[in-house]
MMTF fields as JSON, N, C-alpha, C and O atoms, coordinates in Angstrom:
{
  "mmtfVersion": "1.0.0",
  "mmtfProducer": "UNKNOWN",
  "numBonds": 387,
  "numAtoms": 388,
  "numGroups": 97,
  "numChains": 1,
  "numModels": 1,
  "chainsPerModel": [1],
  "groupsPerChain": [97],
  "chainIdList": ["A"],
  "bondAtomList": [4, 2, 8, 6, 12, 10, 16, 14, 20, 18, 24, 22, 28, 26, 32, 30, 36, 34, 40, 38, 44, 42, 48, 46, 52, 50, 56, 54, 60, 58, 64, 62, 68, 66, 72, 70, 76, 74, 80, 78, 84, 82, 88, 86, 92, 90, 96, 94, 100, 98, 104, 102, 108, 106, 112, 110, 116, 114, 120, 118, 124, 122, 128, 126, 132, 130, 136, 134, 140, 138, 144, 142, 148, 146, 152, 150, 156, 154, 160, 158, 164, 162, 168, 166, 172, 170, 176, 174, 180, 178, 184, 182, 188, 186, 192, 190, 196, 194, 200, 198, 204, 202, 208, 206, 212, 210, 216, 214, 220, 218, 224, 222, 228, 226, 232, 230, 236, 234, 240, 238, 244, 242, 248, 246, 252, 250, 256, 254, 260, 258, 264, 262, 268, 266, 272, 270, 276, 274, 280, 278, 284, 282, 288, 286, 292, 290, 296, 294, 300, 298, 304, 302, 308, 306, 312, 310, 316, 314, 320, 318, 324, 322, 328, 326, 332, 330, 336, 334, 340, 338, 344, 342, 348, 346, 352, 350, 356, 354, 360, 358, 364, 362, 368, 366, 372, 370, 376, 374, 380, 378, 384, 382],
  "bondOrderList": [1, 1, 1, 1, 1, 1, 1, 1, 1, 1, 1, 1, 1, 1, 1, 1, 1, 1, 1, 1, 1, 1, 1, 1, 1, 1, 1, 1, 1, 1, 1, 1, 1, 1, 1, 1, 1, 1, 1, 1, 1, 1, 1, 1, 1, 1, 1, 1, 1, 1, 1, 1, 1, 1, 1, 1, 1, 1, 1, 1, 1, 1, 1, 1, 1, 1, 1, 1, 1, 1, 1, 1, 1, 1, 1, 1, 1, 1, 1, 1, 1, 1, 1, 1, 1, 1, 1, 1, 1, 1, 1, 1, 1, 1, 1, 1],
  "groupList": [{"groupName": "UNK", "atomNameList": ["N", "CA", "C", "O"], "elementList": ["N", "C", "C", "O"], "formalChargeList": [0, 0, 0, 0], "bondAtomList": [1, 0, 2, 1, 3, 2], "bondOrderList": [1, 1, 2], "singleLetterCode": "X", "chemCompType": "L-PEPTIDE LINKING"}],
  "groupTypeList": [0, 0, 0, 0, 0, 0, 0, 0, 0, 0, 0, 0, 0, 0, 0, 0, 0, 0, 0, 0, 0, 0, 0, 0, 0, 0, 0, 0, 0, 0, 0, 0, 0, 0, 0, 0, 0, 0, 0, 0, 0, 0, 0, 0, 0, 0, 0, 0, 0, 0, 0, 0, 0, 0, 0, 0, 0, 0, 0, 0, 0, 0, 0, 0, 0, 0, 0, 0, 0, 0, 0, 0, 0, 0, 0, 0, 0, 0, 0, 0, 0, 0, 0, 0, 0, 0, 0, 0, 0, 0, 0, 0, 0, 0, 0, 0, 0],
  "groupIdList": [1, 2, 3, 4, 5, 6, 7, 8, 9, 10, 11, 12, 13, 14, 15, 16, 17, 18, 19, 20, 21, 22, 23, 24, 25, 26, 27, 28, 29, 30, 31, 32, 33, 34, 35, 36, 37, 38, 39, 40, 41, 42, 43, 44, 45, 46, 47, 48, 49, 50, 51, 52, 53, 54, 55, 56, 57, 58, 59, 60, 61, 62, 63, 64, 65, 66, 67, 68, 69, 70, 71, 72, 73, 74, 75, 76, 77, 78, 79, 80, 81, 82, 83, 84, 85, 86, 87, 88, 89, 90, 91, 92, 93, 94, 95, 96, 97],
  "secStructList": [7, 3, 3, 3, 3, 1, 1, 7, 7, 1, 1, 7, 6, 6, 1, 6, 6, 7, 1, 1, 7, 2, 2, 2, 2, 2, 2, 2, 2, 2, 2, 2, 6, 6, 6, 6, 7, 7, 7, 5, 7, 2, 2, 2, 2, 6, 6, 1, 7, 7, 7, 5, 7, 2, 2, 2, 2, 2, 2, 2, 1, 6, 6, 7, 2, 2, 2, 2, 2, 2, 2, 2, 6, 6, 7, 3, 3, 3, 3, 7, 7, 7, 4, 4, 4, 7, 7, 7, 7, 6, 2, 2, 2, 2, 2, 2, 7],
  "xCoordList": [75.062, 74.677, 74.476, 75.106, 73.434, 73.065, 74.141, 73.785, 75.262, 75.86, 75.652, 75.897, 75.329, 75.151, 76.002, 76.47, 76.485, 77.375, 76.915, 75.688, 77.378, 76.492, 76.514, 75.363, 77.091, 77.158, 76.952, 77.382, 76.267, 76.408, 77.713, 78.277, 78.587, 79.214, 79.109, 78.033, 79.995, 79.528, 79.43, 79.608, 79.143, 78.868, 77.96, 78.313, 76.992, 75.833, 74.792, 74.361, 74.589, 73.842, 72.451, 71.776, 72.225, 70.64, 70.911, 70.055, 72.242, 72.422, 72.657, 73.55, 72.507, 72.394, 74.049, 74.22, 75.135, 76.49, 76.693, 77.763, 75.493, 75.854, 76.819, 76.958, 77.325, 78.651, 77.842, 78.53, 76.42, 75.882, 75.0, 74.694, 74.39, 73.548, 71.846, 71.741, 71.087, 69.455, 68.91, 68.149, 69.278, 68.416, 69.273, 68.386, 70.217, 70.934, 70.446, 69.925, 70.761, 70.27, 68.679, 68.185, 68.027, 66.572, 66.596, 65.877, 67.228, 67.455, 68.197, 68.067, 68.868, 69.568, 68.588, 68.186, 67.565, 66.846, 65.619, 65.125, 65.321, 64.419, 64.802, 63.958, 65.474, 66.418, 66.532, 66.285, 66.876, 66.758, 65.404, 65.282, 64.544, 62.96, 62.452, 61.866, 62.823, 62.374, 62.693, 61.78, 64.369, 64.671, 65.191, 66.288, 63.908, 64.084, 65.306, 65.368, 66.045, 67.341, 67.729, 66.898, 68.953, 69.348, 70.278, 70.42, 70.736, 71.982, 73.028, 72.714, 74.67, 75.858, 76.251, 75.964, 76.772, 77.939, 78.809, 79.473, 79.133, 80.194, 81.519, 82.498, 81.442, 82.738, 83.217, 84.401, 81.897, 82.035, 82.603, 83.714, 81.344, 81.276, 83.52, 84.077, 84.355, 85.635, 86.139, 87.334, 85.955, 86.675, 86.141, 86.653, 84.914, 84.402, 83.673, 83.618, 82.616, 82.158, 81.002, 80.525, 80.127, 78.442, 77.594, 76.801, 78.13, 77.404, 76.343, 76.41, 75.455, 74.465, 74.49, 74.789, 74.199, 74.291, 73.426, 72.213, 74.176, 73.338, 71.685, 70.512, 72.109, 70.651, 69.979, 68.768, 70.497, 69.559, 68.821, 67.683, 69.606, 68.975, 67.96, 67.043, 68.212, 67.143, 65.821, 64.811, 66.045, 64.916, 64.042, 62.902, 64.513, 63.808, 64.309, 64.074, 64.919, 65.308, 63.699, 63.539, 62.521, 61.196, 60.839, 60.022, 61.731, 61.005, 60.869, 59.987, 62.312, 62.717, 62.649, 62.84, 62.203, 62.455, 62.778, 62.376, 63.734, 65.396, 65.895, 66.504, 65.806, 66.215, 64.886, 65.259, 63.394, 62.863, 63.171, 63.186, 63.399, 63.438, 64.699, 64.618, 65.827, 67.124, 66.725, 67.019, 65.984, 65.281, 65.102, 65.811, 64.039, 63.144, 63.691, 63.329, 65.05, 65.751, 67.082, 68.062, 66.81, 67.516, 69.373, 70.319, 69.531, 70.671, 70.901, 71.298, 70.679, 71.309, 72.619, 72.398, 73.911, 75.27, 75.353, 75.514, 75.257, 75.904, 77.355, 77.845, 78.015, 79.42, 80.236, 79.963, 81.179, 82.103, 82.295, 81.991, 83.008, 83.497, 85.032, 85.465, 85.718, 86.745, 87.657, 87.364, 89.112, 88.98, 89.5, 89.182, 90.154, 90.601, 89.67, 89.863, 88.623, 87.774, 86.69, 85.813, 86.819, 86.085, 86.401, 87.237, 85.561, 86.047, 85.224, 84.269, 85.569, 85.335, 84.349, 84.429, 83.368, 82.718, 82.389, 82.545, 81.995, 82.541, 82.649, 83.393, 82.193, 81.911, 83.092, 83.543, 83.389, 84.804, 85.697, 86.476, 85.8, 87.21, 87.335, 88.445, 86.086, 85.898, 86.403, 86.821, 86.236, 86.872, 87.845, 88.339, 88.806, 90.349, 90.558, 91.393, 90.08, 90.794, 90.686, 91.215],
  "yCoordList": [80.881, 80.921, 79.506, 78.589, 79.204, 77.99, 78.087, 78.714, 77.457, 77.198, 76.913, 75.715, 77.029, 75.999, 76.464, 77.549, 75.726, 75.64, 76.822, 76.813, 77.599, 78.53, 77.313, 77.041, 76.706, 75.661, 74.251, 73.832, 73.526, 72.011, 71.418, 71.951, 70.19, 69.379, 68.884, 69.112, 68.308, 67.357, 65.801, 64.96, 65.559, 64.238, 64.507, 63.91, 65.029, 65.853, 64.519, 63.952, 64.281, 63.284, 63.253, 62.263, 64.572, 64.501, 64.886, 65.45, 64.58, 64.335, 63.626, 63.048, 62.963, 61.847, 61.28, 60.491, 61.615, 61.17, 61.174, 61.152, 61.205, 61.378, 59.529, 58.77, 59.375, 58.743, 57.796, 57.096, 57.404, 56.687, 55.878, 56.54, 54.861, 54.218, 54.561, 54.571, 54.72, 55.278, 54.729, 55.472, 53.413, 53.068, 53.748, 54.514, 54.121, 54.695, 56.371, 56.981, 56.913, 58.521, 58.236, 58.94, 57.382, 57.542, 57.33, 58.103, 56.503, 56.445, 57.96, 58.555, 58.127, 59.556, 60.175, 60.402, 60.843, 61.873, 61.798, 62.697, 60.291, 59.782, 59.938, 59.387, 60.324, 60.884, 61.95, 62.528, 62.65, 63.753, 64.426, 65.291, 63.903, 64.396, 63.87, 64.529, 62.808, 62.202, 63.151, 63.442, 63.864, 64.522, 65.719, 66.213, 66.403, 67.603, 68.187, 69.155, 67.973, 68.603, 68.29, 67.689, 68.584, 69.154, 67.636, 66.719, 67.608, 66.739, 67.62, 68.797, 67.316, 68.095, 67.519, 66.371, 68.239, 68.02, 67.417, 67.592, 66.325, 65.006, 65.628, 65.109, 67.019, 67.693, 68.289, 68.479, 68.721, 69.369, 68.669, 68.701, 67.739, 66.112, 65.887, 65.891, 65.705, 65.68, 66.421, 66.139, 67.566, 68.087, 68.641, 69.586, 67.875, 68.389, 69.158, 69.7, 69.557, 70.705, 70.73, 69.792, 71.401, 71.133, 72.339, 73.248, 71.889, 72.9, 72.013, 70.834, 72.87, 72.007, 72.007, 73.056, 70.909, 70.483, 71.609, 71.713, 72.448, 73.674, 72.687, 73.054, 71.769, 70.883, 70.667, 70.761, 70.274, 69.757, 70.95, 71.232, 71.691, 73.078, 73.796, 74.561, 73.514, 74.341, 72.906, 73.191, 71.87, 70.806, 70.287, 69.853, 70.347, 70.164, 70.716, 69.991, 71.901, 72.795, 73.225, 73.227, 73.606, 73.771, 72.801, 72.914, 71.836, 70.534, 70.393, 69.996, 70.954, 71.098, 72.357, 73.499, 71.728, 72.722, 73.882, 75.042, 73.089, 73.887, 74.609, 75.624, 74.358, 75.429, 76.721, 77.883, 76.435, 77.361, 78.457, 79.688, 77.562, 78.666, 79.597, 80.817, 78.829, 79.632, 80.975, 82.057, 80.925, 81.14, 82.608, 83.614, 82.352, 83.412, 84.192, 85.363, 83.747, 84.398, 85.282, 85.905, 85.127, 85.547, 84.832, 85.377, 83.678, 83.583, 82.258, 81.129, 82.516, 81.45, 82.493, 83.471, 81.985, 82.398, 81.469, 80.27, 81.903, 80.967, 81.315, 82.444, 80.053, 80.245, 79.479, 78.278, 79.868, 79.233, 78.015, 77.886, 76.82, 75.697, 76.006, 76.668, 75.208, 75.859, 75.076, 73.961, 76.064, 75.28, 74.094, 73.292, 73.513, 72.253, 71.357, 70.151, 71.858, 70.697, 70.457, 69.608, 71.315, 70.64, 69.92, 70.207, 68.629, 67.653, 67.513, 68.277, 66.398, 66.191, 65.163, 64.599, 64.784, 64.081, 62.461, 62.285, 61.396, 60.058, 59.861, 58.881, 60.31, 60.071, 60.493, 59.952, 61.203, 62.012, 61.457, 61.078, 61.295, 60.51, 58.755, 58.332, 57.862, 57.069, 56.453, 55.309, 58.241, 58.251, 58.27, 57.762, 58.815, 58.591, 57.019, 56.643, 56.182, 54.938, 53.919, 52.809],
  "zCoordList": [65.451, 64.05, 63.511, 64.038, 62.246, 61.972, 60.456, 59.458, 60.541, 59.337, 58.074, 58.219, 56.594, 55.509, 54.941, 55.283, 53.828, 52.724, 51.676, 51.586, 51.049, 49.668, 48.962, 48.623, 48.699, 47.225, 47.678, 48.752, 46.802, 46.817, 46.577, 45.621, 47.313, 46.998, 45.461, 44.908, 44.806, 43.85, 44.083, 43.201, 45.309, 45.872, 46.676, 47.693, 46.899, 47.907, 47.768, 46.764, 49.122, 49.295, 48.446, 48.164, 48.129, 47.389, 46.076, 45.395, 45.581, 44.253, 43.619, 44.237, 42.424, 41.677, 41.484, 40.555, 42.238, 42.327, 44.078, 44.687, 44.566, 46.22, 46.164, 45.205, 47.708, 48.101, 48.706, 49.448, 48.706, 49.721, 49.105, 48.114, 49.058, 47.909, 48.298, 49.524, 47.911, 47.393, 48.835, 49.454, 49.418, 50.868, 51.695, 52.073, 52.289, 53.109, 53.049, 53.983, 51.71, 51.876, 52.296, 53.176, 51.768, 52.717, 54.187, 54.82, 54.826, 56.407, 57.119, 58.189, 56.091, 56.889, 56.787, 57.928, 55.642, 55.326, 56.481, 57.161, 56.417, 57.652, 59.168, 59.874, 59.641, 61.041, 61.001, 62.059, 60.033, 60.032, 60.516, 61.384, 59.85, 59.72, 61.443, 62.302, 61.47, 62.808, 63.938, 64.712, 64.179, 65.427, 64.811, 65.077, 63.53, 63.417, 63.457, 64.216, 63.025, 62.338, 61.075, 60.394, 60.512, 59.549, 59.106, 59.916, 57.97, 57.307, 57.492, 57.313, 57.927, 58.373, 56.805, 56.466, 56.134, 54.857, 55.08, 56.102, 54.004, 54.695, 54.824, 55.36, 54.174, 53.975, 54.966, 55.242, 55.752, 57.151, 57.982, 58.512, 58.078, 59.178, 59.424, 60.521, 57.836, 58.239, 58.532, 58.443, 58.968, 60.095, 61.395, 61.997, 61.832, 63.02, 63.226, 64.33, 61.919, 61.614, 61.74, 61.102, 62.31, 61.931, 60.778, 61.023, 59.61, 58.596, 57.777, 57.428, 57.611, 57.233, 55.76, 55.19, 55.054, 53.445, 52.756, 52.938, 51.941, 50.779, 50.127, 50.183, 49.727, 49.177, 50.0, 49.801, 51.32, 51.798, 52.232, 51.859, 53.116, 52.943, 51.947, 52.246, 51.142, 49.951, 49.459, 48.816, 49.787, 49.462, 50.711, 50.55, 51.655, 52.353, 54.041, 55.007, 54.177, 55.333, 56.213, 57.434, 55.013, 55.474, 56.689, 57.602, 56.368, 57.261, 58.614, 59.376, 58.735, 60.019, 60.692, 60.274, 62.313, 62.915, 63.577, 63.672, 64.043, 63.986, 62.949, 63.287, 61.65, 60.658, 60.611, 60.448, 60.758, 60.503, 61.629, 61.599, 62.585, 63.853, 63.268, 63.129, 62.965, 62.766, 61.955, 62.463, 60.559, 59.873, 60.523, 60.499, 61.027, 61.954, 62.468, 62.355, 63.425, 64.239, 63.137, 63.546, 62.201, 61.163, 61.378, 60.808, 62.213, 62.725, 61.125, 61.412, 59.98, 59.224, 58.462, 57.749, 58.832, 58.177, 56.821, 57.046, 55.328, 54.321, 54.183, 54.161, 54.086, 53.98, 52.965, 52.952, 52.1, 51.355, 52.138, 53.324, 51.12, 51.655, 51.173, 50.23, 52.271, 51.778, 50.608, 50.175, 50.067, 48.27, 48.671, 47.794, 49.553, 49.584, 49.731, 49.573, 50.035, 49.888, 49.037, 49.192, 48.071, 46.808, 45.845, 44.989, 45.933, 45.619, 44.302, 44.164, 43.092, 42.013, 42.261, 43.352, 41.405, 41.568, 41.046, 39.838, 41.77, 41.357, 40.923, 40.945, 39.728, 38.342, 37.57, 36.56, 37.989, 37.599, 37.799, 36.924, 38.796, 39.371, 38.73, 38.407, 38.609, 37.675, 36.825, 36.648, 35.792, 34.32, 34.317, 33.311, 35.335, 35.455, 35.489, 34.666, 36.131, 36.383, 34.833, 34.786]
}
């Protein structure tokens, strides 16, 4: 089964609080596109996980290969993240300090 998240992070790389600065999410997005696969959720990525990012999934999943095929084969599972790991977003956490 091809994993994604149902929900976006609130640090999701293709969101305007992503964890990575504007030239970096273009190099990932650019690798991605290059060897046709997917972005893994940084949330996943810590624990060993290969689920693929809900945004990225829904903005540009068309792109790739590998997801259309998954697609096709009807093998895409959406799945909860789990609650410990939803995290607040930088911006959020920020305003605390």
């Amino acid at each position: 089964m091809f994993k994604v998240y149902k929900e976006s992070c609130k640090n999701c790389l293709l969101s305007p609080d992503a964890i990575v600065s504007p030239s970096r999410r273009s190099e990932i997005i650019k690798g991605c596109a290059e060897e046709q696969t997917h972005f893994i959720c940084h949330v996943a990525s810590i624990e060993g996980e290969d689920i693929c990012c809900k945004t990225f999934y829904d903005t540009l999943g068309h792109k790739s290969q590998m997801i259309r095929i998954a697609e096709r084969l009807g093998m895409v599972e959406l799945i909860d993240q789990p609650e410990t790991e939803k995290l607040v977003s930088h911006k959020e956490l920020n305003k605390k300090k």
